[in-house]
C-alpha positions in Angstrom: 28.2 194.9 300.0 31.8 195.6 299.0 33.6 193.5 296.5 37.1 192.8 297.6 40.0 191.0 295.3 42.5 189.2 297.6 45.7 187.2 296.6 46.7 184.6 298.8 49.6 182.4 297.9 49.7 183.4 294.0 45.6 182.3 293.6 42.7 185.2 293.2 39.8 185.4 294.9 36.8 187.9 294.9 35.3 188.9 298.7 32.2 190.6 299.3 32.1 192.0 302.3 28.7 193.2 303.8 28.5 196.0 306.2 26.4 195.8 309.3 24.1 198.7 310.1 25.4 200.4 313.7 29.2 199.1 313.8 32.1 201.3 313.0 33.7 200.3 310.1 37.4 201.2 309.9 39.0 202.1 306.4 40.7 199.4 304.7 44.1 199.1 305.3 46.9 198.1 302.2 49.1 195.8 302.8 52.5 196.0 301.6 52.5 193.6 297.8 54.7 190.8 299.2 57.3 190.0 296.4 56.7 187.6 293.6 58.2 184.3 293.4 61.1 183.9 291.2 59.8 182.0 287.7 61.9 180.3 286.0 62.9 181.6 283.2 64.8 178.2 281.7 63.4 176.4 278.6 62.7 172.6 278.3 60.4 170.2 280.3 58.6 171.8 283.2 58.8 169.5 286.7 56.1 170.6 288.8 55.0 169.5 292.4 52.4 166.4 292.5 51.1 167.7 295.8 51.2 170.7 298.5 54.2 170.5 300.4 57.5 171.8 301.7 60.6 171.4 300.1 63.2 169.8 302.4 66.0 169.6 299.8 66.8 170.8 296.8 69.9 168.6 294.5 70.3 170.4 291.9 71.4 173.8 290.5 70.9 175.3 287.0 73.2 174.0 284.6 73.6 170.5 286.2 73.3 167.2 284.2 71.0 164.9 285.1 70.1 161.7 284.6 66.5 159.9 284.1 65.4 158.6 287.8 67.8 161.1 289.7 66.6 162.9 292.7 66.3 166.7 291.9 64.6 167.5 295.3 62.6 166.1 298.5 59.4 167.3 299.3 57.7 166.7 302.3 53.6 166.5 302.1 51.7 164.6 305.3 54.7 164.3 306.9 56.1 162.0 304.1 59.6 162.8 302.1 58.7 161.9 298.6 61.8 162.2 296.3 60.9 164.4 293.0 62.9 162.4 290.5 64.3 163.3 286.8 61.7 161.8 284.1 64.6 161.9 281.6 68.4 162.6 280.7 68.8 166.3 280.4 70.2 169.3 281.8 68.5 171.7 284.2 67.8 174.9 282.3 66.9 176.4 285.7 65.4 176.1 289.4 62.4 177.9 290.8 62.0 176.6 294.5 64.6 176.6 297.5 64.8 174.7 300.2 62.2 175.2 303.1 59.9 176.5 300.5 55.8 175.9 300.4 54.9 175.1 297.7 51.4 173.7 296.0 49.9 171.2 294.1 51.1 172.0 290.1 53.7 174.7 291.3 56.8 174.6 288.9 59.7 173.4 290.5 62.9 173.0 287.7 62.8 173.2 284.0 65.1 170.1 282.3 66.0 170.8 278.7 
């Protein structure tokens, strides 16, 4: 057995792989590290995604004002649009998703400080 560390979609997880007497077995091959996500790097409350999903629109930018129960962004799960909404008056210190991005359940999506 051969213990394998894989990164899919930002999340760890260990592989064991078991070799089978009598087939070739071709050398692993690297592939290229795909680039991080941007974080973001604002300060204040964190807004984070209730659910898996894409993001279909995004309404703010960092530095906007906001309001409590404005739309920052729409993101589509189960083929639903469920508005992500402002949970207080503030400003948004910064943005980490764009539009047409997957994101899931928990990821950070804007900072309002």
């Amino acid at each position: 057995m051969k213990k394998y560390r894989v990164n899919v979609n930002g999340t760890a997880y260990e592989v064991e792989i078991e070799e089978m007497a009598g087939a070739p077995v071709a050398a692993p091959v690297a592939a290229p590290a795909a680039a991080p996500a941007p974080a973001a790097s604002g300060a204040g409350e964190s807004i984070n995604a209730p659910m898996p999903g894409n993001i279909l629109s995004v309404n703010v930018a960092a530095g906007d004002t906001v309001k409590k129960g404005q739309v920052l962004m729409v993101l589509e799960a189960m083929k639903m649009e469920n508005e992500i909404m402002a949970p207080r008056d503030g400003k948004v210190t910064a943005v980490a998703v764009a539009k047409g991005a997957a994101v899931e359940s928990g990821a950070l999506l804007c900072t309002i400080q």
